[in-house]
C-alpha positions in Angstrom: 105.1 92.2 80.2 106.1 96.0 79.6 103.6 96.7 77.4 101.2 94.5 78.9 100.8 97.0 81.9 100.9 99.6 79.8 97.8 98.4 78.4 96.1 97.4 81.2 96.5 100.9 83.2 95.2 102.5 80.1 92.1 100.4 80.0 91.7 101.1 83.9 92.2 104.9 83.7 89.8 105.7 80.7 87.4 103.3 82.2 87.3 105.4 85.3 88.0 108.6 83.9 85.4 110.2 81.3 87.4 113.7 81.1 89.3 114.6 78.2 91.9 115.9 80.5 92.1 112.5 82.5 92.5 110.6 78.9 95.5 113.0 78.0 97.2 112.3 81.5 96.8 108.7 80.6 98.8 109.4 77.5 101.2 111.2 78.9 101.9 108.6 81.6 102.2 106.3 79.1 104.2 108.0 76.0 105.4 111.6 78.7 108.0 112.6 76.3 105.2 112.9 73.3 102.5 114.9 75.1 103.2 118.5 76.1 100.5 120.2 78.9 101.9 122.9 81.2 99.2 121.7 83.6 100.0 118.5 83.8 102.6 116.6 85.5 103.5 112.5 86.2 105.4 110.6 87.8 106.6 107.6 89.5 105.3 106.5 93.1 106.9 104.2 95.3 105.9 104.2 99.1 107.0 102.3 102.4 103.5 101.0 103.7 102.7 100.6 107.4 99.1 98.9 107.2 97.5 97.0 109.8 93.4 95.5 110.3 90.9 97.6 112.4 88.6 95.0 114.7 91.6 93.1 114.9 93.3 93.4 118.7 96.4 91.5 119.0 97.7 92.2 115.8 100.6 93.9 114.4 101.9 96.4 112.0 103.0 94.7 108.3 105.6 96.9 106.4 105.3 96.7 102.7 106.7 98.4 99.3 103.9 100.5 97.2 104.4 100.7 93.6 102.6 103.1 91.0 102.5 105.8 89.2 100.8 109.4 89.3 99.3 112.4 87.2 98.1 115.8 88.7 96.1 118.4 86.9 96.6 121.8 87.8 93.3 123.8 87.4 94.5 127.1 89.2 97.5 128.2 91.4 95.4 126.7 94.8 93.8 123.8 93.0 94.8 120.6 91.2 94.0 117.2 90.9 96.2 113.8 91.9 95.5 110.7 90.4 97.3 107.8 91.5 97.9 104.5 90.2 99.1 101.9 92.2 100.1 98.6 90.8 101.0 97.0 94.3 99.4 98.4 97.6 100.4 96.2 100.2 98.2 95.6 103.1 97.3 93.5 105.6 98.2 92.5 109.4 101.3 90.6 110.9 101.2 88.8 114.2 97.6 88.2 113.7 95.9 86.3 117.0 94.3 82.9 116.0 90.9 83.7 117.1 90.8 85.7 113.8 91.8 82.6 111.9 90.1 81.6 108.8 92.0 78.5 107.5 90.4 75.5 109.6 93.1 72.6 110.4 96.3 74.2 109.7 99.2 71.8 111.6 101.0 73.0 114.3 98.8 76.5 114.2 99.6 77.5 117.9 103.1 77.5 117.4 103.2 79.5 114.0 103.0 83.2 113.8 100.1 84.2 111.3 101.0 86.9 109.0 98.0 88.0 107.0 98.8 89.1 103.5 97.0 91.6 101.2 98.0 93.0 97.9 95.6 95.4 95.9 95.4 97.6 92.6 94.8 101.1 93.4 93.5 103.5 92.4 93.1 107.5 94.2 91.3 110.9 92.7 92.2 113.2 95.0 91.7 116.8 94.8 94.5 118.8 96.3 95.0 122.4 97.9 98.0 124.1 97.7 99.2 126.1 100.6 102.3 127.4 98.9 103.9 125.9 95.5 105.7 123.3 97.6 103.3 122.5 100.5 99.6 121.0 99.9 97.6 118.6 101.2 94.8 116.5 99.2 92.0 114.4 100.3 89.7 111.9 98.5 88.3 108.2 98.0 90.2 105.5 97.2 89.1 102.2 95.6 91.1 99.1 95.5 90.9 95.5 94.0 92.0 92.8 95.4 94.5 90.6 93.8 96.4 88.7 96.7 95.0 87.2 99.8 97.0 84.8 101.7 97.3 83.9 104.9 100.7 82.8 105.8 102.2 81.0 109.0 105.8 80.5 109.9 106.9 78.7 112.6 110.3 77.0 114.1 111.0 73.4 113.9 112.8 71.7 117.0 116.0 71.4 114.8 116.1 75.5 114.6 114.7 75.3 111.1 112.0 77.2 109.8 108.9 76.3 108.1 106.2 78.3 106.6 102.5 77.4 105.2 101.1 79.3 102.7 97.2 79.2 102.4 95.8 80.8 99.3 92.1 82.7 100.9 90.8 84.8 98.0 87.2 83.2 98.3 87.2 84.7 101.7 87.7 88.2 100.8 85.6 91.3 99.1 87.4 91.8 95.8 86.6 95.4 96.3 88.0 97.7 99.0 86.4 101.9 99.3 88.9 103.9 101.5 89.1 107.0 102.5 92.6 109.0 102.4 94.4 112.1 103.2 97.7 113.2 101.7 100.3 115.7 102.7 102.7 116.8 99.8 106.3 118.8 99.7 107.5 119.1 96.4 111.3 120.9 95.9 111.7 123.1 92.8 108.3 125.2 93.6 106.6 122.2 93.0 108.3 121.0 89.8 110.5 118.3 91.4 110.9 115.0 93.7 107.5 115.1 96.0 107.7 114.2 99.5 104.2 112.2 100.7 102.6 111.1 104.0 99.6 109.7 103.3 96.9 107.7 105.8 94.2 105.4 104.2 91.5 103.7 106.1 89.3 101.4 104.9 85.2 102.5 105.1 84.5 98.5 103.9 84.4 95.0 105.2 87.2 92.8 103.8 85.6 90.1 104.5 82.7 88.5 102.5 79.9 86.5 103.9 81.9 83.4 104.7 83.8 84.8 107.4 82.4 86.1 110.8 85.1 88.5 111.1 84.7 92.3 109.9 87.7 94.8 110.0 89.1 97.5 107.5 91.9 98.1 106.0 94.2 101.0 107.2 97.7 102.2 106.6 100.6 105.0 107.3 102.7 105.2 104.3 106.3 107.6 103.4 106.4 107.7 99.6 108.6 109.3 96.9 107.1 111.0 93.5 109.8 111.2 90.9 108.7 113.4 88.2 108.9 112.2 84.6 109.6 115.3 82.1 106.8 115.7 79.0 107.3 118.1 76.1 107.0 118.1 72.8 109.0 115.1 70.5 111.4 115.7 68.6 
């Protein structure tokens, strides 16, 4: 499964990516302790996610776990550039009202709590300024695609027992999402260590496709971690 994903994000990047610079951050994601750039750093992301639906009054904030990985370019001392790779970008709504429904029939509906569930690969360019060694702030498109969709409702029984129906809704849904995002960095060790993120993402697309009435964005908050992975030369 390891190397499965390995392959996979390698496809992805150079697909994207046409640089020669971009294919040797790829590599060094993938193999860091073989590939020696002193412009060139990776890591690992992870992020707590606080997304929620535009056009979509009523509902409420869904916390999630973001999962990826990153490479940043350096170019000069003021500019670089932050790719990030994100396996698992939560997003979605919870508490959603049921006049933005979409599975017809659904038992007991008014007294289940609708918790719309979005999952998406991601993937973020963004060039980044930076202020000072630690402190920089990037900006940039994102583009996502789609992988989960569900729409899941939980409700309690009479007995005090819980029951939840999950509907699986991927026909309903885009498969591609265009953001927009902004990024505010800290990294310790003049820049060399663990990086400090708040990021804010909103959607520019309609998740919905043609089936549903319904249009509204994505957009999220999220705190995440970078955790630098070391590169050099083998041994």
């Amino acid at each position: 499964m390891c190397k499965s994903i390995k392959y996979i994000l390698l496809i992805i990047c150079l697909t994207a990516h046409c640089l020669p610079a971009h294919s040797q951050a790829v590599l060094a994601l993938l193999f860091g302790n073989k590939v020696s750039n002193p412009n060139l750093s990776l890591g690992i992301h992870v992020g707590l996610e606080m997304s929620n639906l535009t056009n979509t009054p009523g509902a409420n904030v869904l916390p999630g776990l973001a999962l990826g990985a990153y490479t940043n370019i350096k170019f000069s001392s003021k500019w670089s550039l932050s790719n990030y790779f994100i396996f698992k970008s939560p997003r979605g709504a919870a508490s959603v009202p049921l006049a933005y429904q979409i599975q017809p029939n659904v038992p007991d509906a008014e007294a289940a709590n609708l918790r719309r569930k979005l999952t998406y690969l991601e993937i973020s360019p963004l060039p980044r300024y930076n202020f000072t060694p630690e402190l920089s702030l990037a900006a940039g498109p994102q583009f996502a695609i789609k992988v989960v969709s569900k729409d899941i409702y939980k409700s309690t029984l009479t007995d005090g027992g819980q029951e939840t129906l999950v509907y699986n809704l991927k026909d309903n849904y885009n498969w591609l999402d265009v953001d927009a995002a902004a990024d505010l960095q800290y990294a310790f060790y003049k820049g060399n260590g663990v990086r400090l993120n708040l990021r804010f993402s909103q959607g520019l697309t309609n998740i919905y496709n043609d089936k549903v009435p319904f249009n509204a964005k994505n957009q999220y908050f999220q705190i995440g971690v970078g955790i630098p992975i070391s590169t050099g030369a083998s041994k």
